[in-house]
Wavefront OBJ file of the C-alpha trace (Angstrom):
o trace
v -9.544 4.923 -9.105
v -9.924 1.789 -7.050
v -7.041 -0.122 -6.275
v -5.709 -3.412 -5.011
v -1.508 -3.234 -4.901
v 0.768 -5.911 -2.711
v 4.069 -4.117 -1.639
v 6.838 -6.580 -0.765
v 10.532 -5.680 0.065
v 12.954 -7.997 -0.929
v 17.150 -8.894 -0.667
v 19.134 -7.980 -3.680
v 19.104 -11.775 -4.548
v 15.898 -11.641 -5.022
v 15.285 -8.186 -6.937
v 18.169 -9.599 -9.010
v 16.302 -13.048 -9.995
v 12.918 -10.952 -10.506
v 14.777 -8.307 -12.401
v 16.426 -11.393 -14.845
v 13.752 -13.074 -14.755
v 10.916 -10.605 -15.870
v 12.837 -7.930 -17.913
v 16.255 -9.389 -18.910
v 18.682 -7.422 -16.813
v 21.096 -9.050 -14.297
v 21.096 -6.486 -11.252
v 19.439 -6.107 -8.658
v 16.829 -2.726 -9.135
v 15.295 -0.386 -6.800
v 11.496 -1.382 -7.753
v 9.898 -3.525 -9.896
v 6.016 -3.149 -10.928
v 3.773 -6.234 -12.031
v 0.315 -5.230 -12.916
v -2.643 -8.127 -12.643
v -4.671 -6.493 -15.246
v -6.049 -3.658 -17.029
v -8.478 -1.419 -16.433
v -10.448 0.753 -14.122
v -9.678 -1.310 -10.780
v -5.551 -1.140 -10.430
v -4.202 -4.923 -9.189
v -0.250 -5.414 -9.297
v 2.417 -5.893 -7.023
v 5.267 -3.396 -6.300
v 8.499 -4.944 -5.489
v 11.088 -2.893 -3.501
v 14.874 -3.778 -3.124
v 15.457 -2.083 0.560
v 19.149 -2.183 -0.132
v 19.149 -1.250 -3.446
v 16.509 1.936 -2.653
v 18.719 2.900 0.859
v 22.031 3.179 -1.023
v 20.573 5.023 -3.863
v 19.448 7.621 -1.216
v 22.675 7.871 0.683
v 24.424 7.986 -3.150
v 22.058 10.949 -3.876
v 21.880 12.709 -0.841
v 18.358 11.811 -0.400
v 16.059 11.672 2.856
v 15.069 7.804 2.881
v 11.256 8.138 3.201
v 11.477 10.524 0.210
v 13.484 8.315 -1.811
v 11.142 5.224 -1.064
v 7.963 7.514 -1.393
v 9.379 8.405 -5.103
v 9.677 5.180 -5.922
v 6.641 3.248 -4.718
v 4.655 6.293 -6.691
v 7.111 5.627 -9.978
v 6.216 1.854 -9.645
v 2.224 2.557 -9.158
v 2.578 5.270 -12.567
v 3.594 1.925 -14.183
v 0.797 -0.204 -12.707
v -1.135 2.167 -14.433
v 0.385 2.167 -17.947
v 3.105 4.511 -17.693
v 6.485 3.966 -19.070
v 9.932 5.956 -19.053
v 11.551 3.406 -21.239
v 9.524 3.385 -24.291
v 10.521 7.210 -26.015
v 12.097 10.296 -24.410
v 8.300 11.818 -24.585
v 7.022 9.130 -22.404
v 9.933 9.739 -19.794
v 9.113 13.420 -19.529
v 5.569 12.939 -19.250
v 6.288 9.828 -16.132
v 8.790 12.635 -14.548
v 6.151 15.571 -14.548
v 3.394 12.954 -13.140
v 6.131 12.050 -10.058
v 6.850 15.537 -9.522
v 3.458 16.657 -8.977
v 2.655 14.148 -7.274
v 5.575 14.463 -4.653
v 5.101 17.781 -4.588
v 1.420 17.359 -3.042
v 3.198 15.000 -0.466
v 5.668 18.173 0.065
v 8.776 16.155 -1.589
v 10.968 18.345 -3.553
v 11.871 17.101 -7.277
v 14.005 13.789 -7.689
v 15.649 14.518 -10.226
v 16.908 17.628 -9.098
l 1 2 3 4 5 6 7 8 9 10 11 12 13 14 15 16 17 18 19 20 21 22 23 24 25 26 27 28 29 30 31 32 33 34 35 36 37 38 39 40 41 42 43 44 45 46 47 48 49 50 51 52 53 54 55 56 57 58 59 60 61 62 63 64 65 66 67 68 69 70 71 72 73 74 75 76 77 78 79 80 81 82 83 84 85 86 87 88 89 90 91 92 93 94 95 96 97 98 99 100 101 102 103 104 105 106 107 108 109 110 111 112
């Protein structure tokens, strides 16, 4: 699959507007995925809070590079359709995808 994807890293003030702005929710979050359109050729834009994503690794006892690996692969699974939010089946299936995936990179499981 061809694909076209803008990563930006951003403040918490600005994950926090984005986050508000696009989904409702008044925090600042660790990534944020907009996709351009649908289809074979992937366009969107990841969105990475660096503050947000560091703590969460230092919270979880997580090597940084792994923890921003996980999620820039979690945000490109929704570029392409995915989503953990709509039913508990759709979560499990987004988790195995990440897994895998890390585990090709040699990244143990996240949610271990």
């Amino acid at each position: 699959m061809a694909a076209t994807i803008a990563i930006r890293f951003v403040d918490e003030a600005e994950a926090r507007s984005l986050n508000l702005s696009y989904r409702g929710k008044d925090y600042a979050t660790n990534v944020l995925s907009f996709p351009y359109t649908e289809g074979e050729f992937l366009t969107g834009d990841l969105v990475l809070c660096a503050a947000v994503v560091e703590a969460e690794a230092q919270q979880q006892g997580k090597e940084i590079s792994a923890h921003y690996a996980h999620l820039v692969i979690h945000g490109l699974l929704h570029l392409q359709g995915l989503d953990h939010e709509r039913s508990a089946t759709d979560a499990k299936i987004m988790e195995a995808r990440e897994i895998l995936i890390l585990a090709n990179l040699g990244i143990s499981d996240p949610y271990q």
